[in-house]
C-alpha positions as CSV (number, residue, x, y, z in Angstrom):
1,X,0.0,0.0,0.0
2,X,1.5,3.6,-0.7
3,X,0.4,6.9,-1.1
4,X,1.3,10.4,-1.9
5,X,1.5,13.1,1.5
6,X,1.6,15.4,-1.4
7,X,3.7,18.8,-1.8
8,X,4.9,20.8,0.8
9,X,4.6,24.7,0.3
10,X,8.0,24.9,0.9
11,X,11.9,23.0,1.3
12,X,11.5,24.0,5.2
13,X,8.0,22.4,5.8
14,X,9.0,19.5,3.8
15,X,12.6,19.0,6.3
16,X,10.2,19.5,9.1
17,X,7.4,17.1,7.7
18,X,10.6,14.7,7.2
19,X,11.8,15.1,10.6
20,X,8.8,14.5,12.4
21,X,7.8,11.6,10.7
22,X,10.8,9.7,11.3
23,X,11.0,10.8,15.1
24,X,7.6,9.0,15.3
25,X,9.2,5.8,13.8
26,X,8.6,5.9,10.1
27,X,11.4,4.4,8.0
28,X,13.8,6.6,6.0
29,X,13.3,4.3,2.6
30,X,15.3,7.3,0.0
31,X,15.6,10.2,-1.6
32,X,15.2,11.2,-4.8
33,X,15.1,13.8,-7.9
34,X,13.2,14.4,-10.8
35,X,14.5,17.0,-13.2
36,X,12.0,18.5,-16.0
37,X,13.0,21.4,-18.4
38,X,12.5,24.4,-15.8
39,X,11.6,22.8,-12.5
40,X,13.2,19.9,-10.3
41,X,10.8,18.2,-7.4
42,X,12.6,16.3,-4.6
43,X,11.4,13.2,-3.0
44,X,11.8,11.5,0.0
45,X,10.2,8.1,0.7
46,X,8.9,7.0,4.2
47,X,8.0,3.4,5.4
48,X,5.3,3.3,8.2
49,X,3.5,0.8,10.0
50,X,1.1,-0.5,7.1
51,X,1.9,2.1,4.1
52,X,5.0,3.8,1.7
53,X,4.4,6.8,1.8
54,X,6.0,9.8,-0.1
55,X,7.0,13.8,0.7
56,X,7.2,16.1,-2.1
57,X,9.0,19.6,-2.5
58,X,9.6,21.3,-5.8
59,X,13.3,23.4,-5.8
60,X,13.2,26.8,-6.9
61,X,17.2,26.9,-6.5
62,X,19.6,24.2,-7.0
63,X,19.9,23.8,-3.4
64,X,18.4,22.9,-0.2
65,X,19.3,22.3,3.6
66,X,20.8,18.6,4.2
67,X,19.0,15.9,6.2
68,X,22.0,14.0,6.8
69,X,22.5,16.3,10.3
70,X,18.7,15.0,11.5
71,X,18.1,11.8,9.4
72,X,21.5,9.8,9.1
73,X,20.2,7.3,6.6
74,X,19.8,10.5,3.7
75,X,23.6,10.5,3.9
76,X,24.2,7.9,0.9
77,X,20.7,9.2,-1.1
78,X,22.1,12.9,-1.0
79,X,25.2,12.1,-2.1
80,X,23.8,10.2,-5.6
81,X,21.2,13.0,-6.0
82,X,23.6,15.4,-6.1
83,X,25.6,13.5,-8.9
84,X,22.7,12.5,-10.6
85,X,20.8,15.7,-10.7
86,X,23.2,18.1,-9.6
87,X,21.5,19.6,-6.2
88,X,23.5,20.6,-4.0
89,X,22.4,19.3,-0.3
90,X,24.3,22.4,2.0
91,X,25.9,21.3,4.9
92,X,26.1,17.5,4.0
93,X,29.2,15.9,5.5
94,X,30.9,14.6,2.2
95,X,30.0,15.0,-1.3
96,X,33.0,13.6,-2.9
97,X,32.0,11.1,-5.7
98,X,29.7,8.1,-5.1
99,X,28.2,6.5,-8.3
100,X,29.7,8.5,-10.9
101,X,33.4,8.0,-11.9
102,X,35.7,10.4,-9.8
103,X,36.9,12.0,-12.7
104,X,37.9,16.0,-13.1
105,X,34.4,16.9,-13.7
106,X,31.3,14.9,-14.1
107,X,27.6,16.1,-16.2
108,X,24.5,15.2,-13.9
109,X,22.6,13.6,-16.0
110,X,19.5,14.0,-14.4
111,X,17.1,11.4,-14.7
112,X,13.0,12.8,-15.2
113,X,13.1,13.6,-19.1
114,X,15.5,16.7,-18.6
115,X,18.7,17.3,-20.4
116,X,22.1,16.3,-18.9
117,X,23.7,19.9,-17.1
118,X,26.4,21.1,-19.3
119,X,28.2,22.1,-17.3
120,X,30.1,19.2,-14.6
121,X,30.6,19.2,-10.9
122,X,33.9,19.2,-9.8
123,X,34.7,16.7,-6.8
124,X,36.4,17.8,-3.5
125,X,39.4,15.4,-4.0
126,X,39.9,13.2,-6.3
127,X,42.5,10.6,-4.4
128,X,40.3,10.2,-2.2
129,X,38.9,11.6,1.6
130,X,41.1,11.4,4.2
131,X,39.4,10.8,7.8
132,X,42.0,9.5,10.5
133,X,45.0,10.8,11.0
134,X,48.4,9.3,13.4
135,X,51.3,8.0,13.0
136,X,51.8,5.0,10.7
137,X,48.7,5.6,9.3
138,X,48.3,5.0,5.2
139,X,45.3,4.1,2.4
140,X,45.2,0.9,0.8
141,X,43.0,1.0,-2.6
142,X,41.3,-2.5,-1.9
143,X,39.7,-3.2,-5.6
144,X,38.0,-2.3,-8.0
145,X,39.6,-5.4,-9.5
146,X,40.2,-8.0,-6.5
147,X,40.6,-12.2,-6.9
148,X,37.8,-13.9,-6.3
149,X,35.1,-11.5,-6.4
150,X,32.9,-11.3,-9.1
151,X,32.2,-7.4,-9.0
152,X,33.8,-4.2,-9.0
153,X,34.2,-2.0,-5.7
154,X,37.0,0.1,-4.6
155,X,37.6,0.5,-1.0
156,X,39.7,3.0,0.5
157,X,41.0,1.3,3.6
158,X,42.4,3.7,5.9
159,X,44.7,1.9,8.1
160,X,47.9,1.9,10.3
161,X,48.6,-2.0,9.0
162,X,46.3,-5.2,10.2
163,X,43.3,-3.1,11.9
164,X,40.9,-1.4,9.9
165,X,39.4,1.9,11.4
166,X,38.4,3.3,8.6
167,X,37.3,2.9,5.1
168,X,35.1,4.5,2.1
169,X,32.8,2.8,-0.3
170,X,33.5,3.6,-4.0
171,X,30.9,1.2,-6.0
172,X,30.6,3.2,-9.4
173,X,32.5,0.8,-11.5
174,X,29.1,-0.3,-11.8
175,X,27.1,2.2,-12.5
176,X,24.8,1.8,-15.6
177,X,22.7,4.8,-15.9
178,X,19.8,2.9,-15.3
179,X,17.5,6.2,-13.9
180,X,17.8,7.5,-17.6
181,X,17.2,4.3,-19.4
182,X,14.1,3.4,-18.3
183,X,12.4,7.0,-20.0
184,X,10.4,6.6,-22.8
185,X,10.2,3.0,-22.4
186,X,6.8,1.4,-22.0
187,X,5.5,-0.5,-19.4
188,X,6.2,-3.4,-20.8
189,X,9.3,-2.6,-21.7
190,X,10.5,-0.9,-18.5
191,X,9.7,-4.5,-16.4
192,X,12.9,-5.6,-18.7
193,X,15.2,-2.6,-17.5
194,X,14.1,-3.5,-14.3
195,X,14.9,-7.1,-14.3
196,X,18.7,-5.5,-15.1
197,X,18.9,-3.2,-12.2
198,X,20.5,-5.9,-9.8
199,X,20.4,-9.2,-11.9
200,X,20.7,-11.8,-9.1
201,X,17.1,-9.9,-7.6
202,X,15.4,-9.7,-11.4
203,X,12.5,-11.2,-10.0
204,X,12.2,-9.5,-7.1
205,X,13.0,-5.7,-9.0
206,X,10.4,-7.1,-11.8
207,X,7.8,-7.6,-8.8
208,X,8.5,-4.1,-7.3
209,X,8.1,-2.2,-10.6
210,X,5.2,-3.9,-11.7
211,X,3.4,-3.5,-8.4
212,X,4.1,-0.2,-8.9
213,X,2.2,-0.1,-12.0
214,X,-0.3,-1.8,-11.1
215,X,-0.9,0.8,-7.5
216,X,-1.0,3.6,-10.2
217,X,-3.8,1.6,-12.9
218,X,-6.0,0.2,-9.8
219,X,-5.0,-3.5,-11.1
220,X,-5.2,-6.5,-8.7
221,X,-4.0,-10.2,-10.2
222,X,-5.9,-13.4,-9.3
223,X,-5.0,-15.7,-6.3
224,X,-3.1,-18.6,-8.9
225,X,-0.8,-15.6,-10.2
226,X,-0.1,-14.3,-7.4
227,X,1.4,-17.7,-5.7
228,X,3.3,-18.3,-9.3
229,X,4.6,-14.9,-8.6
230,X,5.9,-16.0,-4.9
231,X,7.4,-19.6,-6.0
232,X,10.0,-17.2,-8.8
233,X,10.6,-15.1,-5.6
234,X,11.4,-17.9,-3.1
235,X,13.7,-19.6,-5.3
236,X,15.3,-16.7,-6.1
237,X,15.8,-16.0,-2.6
238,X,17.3,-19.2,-1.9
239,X,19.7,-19.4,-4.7
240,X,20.8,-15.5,-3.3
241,X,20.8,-17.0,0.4
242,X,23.0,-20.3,-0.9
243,X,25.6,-18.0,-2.4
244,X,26.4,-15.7,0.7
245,X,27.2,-19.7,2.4
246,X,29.2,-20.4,-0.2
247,X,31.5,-17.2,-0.2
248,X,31.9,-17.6,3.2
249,X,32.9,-21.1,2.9
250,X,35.4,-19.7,0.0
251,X,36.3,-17.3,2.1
252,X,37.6,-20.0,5.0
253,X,39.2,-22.0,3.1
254,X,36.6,-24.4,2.7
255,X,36.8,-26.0,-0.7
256,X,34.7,-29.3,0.0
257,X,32.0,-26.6,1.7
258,X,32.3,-23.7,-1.2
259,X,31.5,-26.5,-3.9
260,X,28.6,-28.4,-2.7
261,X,26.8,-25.0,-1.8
262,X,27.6,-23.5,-4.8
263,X,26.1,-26.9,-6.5
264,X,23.0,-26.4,-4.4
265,X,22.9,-22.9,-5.7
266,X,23.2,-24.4,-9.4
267,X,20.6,-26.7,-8.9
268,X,17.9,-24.0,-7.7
269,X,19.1,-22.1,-10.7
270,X,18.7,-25.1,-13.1
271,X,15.0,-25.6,-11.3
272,X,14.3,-21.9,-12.1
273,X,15.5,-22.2,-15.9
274,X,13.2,-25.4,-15.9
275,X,10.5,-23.4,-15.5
276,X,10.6,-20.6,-17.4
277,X,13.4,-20.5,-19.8
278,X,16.0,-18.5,-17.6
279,X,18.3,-19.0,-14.8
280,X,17.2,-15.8,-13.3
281,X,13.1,-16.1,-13.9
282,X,13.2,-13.3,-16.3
283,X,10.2,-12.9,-18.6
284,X,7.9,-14.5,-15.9
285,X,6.7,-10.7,-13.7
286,X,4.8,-8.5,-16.2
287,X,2.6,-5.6,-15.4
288,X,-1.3,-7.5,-14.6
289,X,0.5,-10.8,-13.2
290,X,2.7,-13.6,-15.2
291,X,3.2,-13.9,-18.9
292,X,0.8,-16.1,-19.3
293,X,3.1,-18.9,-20.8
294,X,4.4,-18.9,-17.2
295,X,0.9,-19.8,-15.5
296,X,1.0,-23.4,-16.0
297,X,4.7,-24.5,-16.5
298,X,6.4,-27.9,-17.6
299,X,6.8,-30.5,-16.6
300,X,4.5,-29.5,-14.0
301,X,4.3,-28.3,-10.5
302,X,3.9,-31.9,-8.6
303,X,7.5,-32.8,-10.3
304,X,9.0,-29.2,-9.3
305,X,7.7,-29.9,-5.4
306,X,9.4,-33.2,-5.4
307,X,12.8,-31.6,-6.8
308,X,12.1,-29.1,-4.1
309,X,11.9,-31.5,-1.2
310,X,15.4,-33.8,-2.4
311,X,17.1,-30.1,-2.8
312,X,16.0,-29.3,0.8
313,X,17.1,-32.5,2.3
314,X,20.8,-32.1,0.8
315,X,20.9,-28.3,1.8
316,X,19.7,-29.0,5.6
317,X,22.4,-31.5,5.7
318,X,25.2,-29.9,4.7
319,X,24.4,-26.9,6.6
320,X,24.1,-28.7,9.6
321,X,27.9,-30.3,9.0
322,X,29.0,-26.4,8.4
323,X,27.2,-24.8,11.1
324,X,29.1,-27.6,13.9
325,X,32.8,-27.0,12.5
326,X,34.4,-25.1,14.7
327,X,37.1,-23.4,12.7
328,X,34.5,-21.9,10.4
329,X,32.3,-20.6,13.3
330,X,35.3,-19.2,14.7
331,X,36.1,-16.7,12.1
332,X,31.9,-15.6,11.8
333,X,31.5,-15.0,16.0
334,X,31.9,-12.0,16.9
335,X,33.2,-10.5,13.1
336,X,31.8,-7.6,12.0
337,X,29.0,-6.5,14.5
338,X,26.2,-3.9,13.3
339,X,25.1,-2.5,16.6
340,X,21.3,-2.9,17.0
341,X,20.9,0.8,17.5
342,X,22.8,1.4,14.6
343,X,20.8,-0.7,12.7
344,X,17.4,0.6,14.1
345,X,18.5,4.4,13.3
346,X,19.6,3.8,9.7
347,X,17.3,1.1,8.9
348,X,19.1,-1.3,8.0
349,X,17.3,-3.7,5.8
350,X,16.7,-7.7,5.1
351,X,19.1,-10.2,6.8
352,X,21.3,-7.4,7.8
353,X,18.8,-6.0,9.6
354,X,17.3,-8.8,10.7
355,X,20.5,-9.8,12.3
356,X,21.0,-6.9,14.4
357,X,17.1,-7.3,15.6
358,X,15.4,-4.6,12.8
359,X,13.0,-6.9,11.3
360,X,10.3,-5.0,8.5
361,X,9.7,-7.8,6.2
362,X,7.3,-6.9,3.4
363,X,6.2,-10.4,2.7
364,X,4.5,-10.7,6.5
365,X,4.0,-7.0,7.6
366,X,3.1,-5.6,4.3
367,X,1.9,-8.8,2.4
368,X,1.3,-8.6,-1.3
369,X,0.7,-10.8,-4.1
370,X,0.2,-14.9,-3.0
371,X,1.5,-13.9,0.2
372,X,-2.1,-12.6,1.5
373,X,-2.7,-16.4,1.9
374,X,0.8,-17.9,3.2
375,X,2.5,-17.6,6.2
376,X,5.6,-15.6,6.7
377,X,7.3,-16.5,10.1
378,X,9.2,-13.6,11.9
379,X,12.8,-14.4,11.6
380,X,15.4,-12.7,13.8
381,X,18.3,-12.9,15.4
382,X,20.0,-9.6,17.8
383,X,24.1,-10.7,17.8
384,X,24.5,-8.3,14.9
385,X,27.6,-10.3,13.8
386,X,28.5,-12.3,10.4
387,X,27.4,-15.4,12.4
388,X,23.8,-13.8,13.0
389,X,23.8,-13.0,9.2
390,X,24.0,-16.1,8.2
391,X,21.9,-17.7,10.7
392,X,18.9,-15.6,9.5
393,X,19.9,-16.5,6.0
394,X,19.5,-20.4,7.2
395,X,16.0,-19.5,8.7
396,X,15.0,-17.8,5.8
397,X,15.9,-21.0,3.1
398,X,14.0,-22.8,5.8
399,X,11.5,-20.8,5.9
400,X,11.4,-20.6,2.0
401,X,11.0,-24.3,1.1
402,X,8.2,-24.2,3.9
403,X,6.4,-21.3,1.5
404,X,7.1,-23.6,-1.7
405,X,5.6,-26.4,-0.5
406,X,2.4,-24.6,0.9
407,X,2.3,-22.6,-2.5
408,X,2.8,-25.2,-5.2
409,X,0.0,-27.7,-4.4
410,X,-2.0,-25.1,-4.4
411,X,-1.3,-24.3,-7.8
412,X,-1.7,-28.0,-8.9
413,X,-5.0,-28.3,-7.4
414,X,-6.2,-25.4,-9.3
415,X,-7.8,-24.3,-12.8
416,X,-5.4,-22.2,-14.7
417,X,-7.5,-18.8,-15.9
418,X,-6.4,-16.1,-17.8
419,X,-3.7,-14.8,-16.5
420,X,-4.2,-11.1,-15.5
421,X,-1.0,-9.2,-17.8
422,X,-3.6,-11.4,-20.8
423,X,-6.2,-8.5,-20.0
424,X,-5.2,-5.1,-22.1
425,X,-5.4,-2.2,-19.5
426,X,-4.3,1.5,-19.5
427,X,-1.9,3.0,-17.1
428,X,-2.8,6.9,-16.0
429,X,-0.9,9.2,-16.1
430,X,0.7,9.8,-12.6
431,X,3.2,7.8,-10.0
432,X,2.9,4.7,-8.2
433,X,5.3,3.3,-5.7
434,X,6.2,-0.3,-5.5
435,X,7.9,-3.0,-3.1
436,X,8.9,-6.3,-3.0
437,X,11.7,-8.1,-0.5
438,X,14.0,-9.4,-1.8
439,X,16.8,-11.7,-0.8
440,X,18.8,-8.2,0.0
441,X,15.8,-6.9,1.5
442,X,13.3,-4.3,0.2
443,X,13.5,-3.9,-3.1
444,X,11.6,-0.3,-3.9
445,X,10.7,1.5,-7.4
446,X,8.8,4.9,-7.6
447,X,7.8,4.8,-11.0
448,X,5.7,7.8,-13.1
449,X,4.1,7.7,-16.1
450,X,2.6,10.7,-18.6
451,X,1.2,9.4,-21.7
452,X,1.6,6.1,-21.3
453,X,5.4,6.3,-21.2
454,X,8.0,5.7,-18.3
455,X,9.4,9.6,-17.7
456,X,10.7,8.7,-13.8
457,X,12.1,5.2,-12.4
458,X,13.7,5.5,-8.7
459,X,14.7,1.6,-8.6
460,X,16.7,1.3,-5.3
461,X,17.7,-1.8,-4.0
462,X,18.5,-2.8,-0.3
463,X,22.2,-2.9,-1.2
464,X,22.5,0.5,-1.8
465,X,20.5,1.1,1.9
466,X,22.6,-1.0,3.3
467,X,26.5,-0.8,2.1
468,X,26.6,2.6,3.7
469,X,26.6,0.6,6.8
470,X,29.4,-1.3,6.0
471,X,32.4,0.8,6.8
472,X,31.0,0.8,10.2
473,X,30.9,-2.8,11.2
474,X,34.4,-3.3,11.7
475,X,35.0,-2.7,15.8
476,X,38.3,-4.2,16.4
477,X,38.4,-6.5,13.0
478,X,41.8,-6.7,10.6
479,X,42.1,-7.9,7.6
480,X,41.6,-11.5,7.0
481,X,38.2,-10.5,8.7
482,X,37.5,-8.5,5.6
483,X,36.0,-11.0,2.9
484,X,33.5,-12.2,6.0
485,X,32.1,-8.9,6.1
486,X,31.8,-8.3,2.9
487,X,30.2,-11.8,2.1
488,X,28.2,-11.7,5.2
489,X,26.7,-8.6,4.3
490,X,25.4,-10.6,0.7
491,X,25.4,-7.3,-1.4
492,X,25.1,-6.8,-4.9
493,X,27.4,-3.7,-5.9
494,X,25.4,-3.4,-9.5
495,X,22.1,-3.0,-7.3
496,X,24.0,-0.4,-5.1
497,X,25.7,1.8,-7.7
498,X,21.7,2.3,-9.2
């Protein structure tokens, strides 16, 4: 459920609007901007108890006060809009470069339908911030190109030589541009950009985009699409859940470990491209419901619960071998704490969050599609370290297969109808907001439409929420803790550079 507060008369009652809002526990979700020819009108997106809900200003200047000094988790969102659109957020701690490429000057290109600013912004430093000073103290460019990861990140480890105090978060190797693709696309069209903005959660970016279209048309899908919808999203989730295990196995030195999760993780993936064609379930979430070659798939849901139930058998096993060897657990307890204040402040998001006791899961508190008639169990855990992470990320496979199996005999038992996307239906103009959680977390897309076209897309994913908490888990940790952070943390960089 979401809804527009509406516009502000002006930036200060929006800050205050902002404020008071999140002092009475609503969830800073992001900020965004959306640039037309003459104007630009900033939005900042709120999570309450039952709703999304969204604060309007439009900027008469290229400026406004910061919310960083009030709201903590603006800090990341200021810093891209002010790439991205070139605002200027005064009195924000840092605005050295985020997701554009720290060269001598960058063009905002402004995602909304306007023109790219000719003329660039030029970055504070360009070797990077410097934030603790002593003796013995030097930077270490940790990436973008590192073994055994698969994407590129550059961290600026400050550091006086095993302990890590400090470092900065430098993701936009993998920055696409994906604000300005999706205008002018149609809806139709923009559910495949979306797909893209963080492949290993397609599904889950397909559902929050096309939940967003369907808020803004007044569309709701039929109870057999919505629980087809749910069984691409649990397997996604699993496969996302098996290969944060297996990093961290890689990561200990466990070669026996890394293989037979990543062949788990190859199996769901194997399952998923039995179903509809592609490893990643794209082509299956379309505005309306499934593509309606989707609804019914071969060979058949009975034979894809009984894969389901040998694949959960094998995966239970080995994780209970893992989760008693001692030299493994050692390296995980205690690494890498996110304080649950911390946590609760910034809103941390998914198994991060969940791990450090902030638990918002969309599927039980907000429940949409199929999951209106399963149940999603509250999964927790308060230790905040990489051990907690994982442990949530064992409940949640567990609690995955137990949402397959209640979904997919469903499905068996039932008639297949016309799938809802088979129904032709027109989009008004305006904005909806969509959510779905994803293996990250929440997954959320603003998306508005004039004329039947795409002229806005704010597609943030829970790994851009949640890496700006990474540079402040590390309490004491050197680095051979590093790669169990990192994996811990089960981040996609592509989904945090937008």
């Amino acid at each position: 459920m979401s809804r527009d507060v509406g516009k502000s008369h002006d930036v200060g009652s929006w800050r205050a609007d902002i404020f008071e809002r999140v002092a009475n526990d609503a969830r800073f979700a992001g900020l965004f901007a959306t640039s037309r020819d003459t104007s630009t009108t900033l939005t900042a997106v709120l999570v309450e108890a039952e709703k999304v809900i969204a604060v309007d200003t439009d900027l008469t200047e290229d400026h406004y006060r910061s919310l960083t000094e009030r709201v903590p988790a603006a800090f990341w969102y200021e810093r891209a809009l002010h790439e991205l659109s070139g605002i200027t957020p005064l009195g924000h701690p840092r605005l050295d470069p985020l997701l554009l490429p720290s060269e001598a000057t960058t063009h905002p290109p402004r995602p909304g339908g306007a023109p790219a600013r000719t003329e660039g912004l030029t970055p504070a430093e360009l070797k990077g911030p410097t934030d603790v000073s002593g003796y013995g103290m030097f930077t270490i460019p940790h990436g973008p190109v590192r073994s055994g990861v698969f994407e590129s990140v550059e961290y600026l480890i400050e550091t006086p030589g095993e302990d890590i105090p400090h470092l900065n978060i430098r993701p936009h190797y993998k920055h696409r541009g994906i604000a300005k693709a999706f205008e002018g696309l149609t809806v139709d069209d923009g559910v495949l950009v979306a797909e893209r903005v963080e492949g290993i959660s397609g599904v889950a970016h397909a559902l929050a985009f096309c939940h967003a279209v369907e808020a803004l048309a007044g569309l709701t899908i039929d109870e057999h699409t919505g629980l087809v919808r749910v069984v691409y999203a649990e397997l996604e989730r699993i496969a996302n859940h098996l290969d944060v295990a297996m990093r961290l196995c890689d990561a200990a030195g466990l070669a026996v470990a890394t293989a037979r999760f990543g062949w788990h993780k190859e199996r769901v993936m194997r399952l998923t491209s039995g179903l509809c064609g592609s490893r990643f379930g794209r082509g299956v979430i379309v505005p309306g419901g499934v593509a309606s070659r989707h609804a019914q798939p071969e060979p058949g849901w009975a034979q894809l619960d009984h894969d389901l139930m040998r694949l959960r058998r094998d995966v239970e096993a080995d994780a209970r071998v893992l989760m008693r060897t001692a030299s493994f657990l050692d390296r995980l307890r205690t690494t890498g704490i996110l304080q649950p204040d911390l946590a609760r402040r910034w809103g941390a998001l998914g198994p991060v969050g969940r791990a450090s006791g902030v638990d918002d899961d969309h599927r039980r508190v907000r429940p949409y599609d199929g999951y209106r008639q399963l149940d999603v169990p509250a999964v927790d855990s308060g230790a905040g370290d990489a051990q907690a992470r994982l442990a949530v990320r064992w409940q949640e496979i567990s609690a995955a297969f137990d949402l397959l199996h209640a979904a997919i005999p469903t499905l068996a038992g039932q008639p297949v109808a016309a799938p809802a996307a088979t129904r032709a239906f027109t989009v008004p103009d305006g904005r909806g907001f969509g959510v779905a959680e994803a293996a990250q977390g929440e997954a959320l897309h603003s998306v508005e439409i004039r004329d039947g076209l795409v002229v806005r897309c704010f597609a943030r994913s829970a790994s851009l929420h949640n890496l700006a908490l990474f540079h402040d888990v590390f309490h004491g940790d050197i680095f051979t803790d590093f790669p169990f952070i990192e994996a811990s943390f089960g981040l996609s960089i592509a989904g945090a550079a937008m």
